[in-house]
C-alpha positions in Angstrom: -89.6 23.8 130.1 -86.4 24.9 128.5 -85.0 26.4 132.1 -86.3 22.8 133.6 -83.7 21.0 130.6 -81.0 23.4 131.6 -81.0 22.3 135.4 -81.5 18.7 134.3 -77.9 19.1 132.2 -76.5 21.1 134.4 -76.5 18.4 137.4 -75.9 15.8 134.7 -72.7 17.4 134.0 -72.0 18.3 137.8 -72.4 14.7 138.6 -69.6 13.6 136.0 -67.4 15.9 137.7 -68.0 14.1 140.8 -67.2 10.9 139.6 -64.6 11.1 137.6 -62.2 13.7 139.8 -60.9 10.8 142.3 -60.1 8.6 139.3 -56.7 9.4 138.4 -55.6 9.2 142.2 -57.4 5.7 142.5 -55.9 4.2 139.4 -52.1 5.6 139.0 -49.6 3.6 140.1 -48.7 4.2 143.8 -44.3 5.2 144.1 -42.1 2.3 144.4 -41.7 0.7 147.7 -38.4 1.2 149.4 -37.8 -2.4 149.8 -38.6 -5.5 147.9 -40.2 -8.7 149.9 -38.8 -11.2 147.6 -35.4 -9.6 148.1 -35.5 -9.4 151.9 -36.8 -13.4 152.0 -34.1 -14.2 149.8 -30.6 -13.5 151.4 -27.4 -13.8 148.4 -25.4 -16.8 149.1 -21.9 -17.0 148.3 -19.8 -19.9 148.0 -18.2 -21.2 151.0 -16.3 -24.7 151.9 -17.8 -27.4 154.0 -17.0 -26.9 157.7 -13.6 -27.7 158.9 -13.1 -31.2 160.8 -11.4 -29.8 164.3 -9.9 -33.3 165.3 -7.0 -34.6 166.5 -6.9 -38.2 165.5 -4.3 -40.6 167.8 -3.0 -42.5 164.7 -1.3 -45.2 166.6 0.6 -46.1 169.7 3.0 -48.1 171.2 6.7 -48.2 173.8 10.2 -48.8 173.4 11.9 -49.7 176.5 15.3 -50.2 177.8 16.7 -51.4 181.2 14.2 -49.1 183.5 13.3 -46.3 181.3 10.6 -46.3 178.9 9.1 -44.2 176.1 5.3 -44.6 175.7 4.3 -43.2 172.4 1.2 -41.7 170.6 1.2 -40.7 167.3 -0.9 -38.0 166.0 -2.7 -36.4 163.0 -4.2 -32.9 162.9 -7.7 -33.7 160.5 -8.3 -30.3 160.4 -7.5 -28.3 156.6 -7.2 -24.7 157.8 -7.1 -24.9 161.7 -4.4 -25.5 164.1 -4.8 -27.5 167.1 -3.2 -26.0 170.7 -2.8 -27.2 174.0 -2.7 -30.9 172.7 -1.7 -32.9 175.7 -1.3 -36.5 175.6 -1.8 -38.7 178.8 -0.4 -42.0 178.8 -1.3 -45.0 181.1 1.8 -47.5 181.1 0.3 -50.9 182.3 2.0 -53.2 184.6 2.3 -56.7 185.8 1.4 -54.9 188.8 -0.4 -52.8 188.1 -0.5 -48.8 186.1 1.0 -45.8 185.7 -0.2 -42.5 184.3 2.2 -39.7 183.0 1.6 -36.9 180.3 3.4 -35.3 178.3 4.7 -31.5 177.3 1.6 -29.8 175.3 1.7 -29.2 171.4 0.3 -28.2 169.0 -0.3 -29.3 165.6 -1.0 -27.3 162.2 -3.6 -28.6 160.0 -2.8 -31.7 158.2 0.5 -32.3 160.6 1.3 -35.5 162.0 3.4 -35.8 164.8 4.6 -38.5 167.7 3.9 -37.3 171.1 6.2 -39.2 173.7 7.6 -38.6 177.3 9.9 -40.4 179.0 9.4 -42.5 182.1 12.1 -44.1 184.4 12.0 -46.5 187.5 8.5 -46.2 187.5 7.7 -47.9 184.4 9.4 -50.5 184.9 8.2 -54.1 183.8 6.2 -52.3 181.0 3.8 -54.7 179.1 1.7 -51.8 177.0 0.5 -48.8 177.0 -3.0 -46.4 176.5 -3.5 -42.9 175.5 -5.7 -40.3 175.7 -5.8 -36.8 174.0 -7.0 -33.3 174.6 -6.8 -30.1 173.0 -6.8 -26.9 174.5 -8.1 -24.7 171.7 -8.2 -24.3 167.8 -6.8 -21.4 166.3 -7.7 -20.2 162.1 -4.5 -20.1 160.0 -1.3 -22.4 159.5 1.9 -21.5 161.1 5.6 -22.7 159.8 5.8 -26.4 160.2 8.9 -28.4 160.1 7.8 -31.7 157.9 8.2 -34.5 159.2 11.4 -36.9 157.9 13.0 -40.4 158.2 15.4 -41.4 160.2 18.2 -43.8 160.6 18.8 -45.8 163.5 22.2 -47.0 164.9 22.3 -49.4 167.7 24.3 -47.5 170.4 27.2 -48.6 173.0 26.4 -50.6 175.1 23.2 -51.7 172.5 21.0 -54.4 174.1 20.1 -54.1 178.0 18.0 -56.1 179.9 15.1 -55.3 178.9 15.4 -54.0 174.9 17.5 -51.7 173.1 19.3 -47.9 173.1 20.4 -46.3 170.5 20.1 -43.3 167.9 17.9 -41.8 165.0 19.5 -39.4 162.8 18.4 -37.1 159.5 17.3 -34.2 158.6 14.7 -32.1 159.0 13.0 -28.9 157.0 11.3 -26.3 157.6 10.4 -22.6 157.4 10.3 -21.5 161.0 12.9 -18.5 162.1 16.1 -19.7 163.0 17.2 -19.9 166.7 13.8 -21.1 167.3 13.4 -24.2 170.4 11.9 -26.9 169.0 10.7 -30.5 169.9 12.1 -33.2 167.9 10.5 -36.5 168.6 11.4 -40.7 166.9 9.2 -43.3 166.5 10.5 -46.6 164.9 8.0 -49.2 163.7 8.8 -52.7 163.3 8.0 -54.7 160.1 4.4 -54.9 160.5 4.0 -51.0 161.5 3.5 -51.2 164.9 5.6 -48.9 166.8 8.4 -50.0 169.3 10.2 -47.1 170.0 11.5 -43.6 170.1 12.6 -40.9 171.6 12.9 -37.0 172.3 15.2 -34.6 171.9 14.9 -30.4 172.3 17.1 -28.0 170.6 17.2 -24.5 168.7 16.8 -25.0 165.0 19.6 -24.1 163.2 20.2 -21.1 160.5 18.6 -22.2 157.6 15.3 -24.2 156.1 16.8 -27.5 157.7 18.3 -29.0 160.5 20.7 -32.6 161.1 19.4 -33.9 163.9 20.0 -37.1 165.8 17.3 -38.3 168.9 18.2 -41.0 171.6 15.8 -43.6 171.5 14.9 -46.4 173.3 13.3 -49.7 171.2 11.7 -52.7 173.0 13.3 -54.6 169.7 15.2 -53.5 166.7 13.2 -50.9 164.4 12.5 -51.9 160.5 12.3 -47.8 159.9 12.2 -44.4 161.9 10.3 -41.1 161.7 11.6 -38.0 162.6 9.2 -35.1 163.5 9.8 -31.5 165.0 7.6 -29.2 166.6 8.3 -25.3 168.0 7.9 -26.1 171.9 4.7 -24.3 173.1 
């Protein structure tokens, strides 16, 4: 009886070894995972501006003629903030008693935030002008904003002879500034408004800016009547 107790504890205590063995494997914590779920799902955002407006808006437009030349004009406005517009052509359709004619003019390009009047000048051909239309295209955006010569106003002066047959010639003069590297070529363009803003003329002019932040400057211009006030704007050539 006593040897049949003995066995009976004996496999009693056997069978607790059994069970309980595997139990600190089962129930410890397993090691730290290498990576987190929630942290994967969840990227880190950082602040960052709205995206930038990449648009060249054409402003206004209008001619100035005199005799048989004339200046179609378009004035433009870079609505980008930290982009700069290139290969900005302007094509212009000068419409006719008889008819139209379509000339463009030398690309540009614009920093953000510049404005700038975009003109070329027509002879024989336009002849008879009665208005104008233009359209714009850019070549390509670029991040960043080059040296800019602001934009300034301008005095006009009738010039000698003043009045032709067909409106006015004369000259816009001021100054300009600007922090591009002197003996640079640059693109000086007028346009004259009358007294409701519309624009009736201007001009272009190319030159090397001068040693210095600013330049005098003075652009032939043609007006299909005499200007209220003139812009002056300047531009590297492309």
């Amino acid at each position: 009886m006593i040897r049949a107790l003995e066995a009976a504890a004996l496999l009693v205590v056997v069978a607790l070894g059994g069970c309980g063995g595997p139990a600190p494997h089962s129930t410890s914590p397993g090691p730290s995972s290498s990576h987190t779920p929630a942290a994967s799902a969840t990227p880190s955002v950082s602040p960052s501006s709205a995206p930038d407006d990449e648009t060249v808006t054409q402003v206004a437009s209008g001619f100035g003629a005199y005799d048989l030349q004339v200046y179609p004009i378009a004035l433009l406005t870079n609505e980008a903030t930290s982009h700069t517009a290139t290969g900005v052509i302007v094509r212009f359709t000068v419409q006719l008693s008889g008819g139209t004619y379509a000339l463009s003019a030398e690309p540009v390009s614009l920093a953000p935030g510049q404005t700038l009047a975009v003109t070329a000048l027509c002879t024989e051909s336009c002849e008879g002008a009665t208005g104008i239309e233009a359209a714009v295209t850019v070549g390509g955006w670029t991040a960043g904003a080059p040296a800019v010569i602001s934009a300034g106003t301008g005095a006009y002066a009738c010039g000698s002879p003043c009045a032709g047959t067909t409106g006015y010639e004369g000259d816009v003069s001021g100054t300009l500034n600007g922090g591009i590297p002197d003996e640079t070529l640059i693109n000086v363009s007028a346009a004259c408004t009358d007294g409701s803003g519309a624009i009736v003329g201007g001009g272009l002019i190319q030159t090397v800016w001068s040693d210095g932040s600013s330049a005098s400057v003075s652009v032939p211009v043609l007006v299909s009547v005499p200007p209220a006030s003139c812009q002056l704007y300047g531009t590297e050539v492309s």
